[in-house]
C-alpha positions as CSV (number, residue, x, y, z in Angstrom):
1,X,51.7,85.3,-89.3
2,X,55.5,84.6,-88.3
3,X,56.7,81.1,-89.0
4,X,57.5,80.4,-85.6
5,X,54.0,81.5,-84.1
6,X,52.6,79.2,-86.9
7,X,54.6,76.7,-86.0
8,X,54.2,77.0,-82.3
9,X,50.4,77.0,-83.2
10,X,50.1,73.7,-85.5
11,X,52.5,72.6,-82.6
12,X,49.6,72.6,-80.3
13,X,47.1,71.4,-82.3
14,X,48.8,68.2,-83.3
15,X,49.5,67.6,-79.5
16,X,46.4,68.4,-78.9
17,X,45.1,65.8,-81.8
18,X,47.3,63.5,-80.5
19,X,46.2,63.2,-76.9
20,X,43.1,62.6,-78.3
21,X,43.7,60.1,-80.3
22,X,45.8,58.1,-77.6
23,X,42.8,58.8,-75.5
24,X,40.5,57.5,-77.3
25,X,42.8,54.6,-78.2
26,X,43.2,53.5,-74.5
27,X,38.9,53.3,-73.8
28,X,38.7,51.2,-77.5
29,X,42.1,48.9,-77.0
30,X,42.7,50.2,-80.2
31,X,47.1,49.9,-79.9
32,X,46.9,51.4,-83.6
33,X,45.2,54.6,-82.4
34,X,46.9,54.8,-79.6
35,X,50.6,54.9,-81.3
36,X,49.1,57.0,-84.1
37,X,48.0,58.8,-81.5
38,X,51.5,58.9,-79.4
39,X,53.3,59.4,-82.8
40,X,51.4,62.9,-83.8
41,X,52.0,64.1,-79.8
42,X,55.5,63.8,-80.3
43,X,55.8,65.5,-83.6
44,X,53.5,68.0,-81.9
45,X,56.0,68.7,-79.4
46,X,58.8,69.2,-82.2
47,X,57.0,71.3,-83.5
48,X,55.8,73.6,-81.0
49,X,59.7,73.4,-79.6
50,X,61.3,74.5,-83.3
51,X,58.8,77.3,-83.5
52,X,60.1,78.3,-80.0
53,X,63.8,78.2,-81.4
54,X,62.9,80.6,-84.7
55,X,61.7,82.9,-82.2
56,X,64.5,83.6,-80.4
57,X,66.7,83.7,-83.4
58,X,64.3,86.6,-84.8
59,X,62.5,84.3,-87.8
């Protein structure tokens, strides 16, 4: 697998993860989870993005 597909893959995953976690943060009051959550969405989103870049320079 290319990097960038694997990176746009894990990309999604962690967003997905994420959501999840700030989800489930938000029905417990838990403002731990729900940052941790927040945190791993963004870095998610980074991810998924620089997998897009190495794609379309050719890595």
């Amino acid at each position: 697998m290319k990097t960038s597909t694997k990176d746009q893959v894990e990309g999604k995953l962690h967003k997905v993860k994420g959501e999840i976690k700030e989800t489930v943060g938000k029905l417990f009051n838990d403002s731990h989870l729900k940052a941790e959550g927040n945190v791993e969405k963004k870095k998610g989103e980074v991810q998924e993005k620089v997998g897009k870049i190495k794609k379309f320079v050719g890595k």
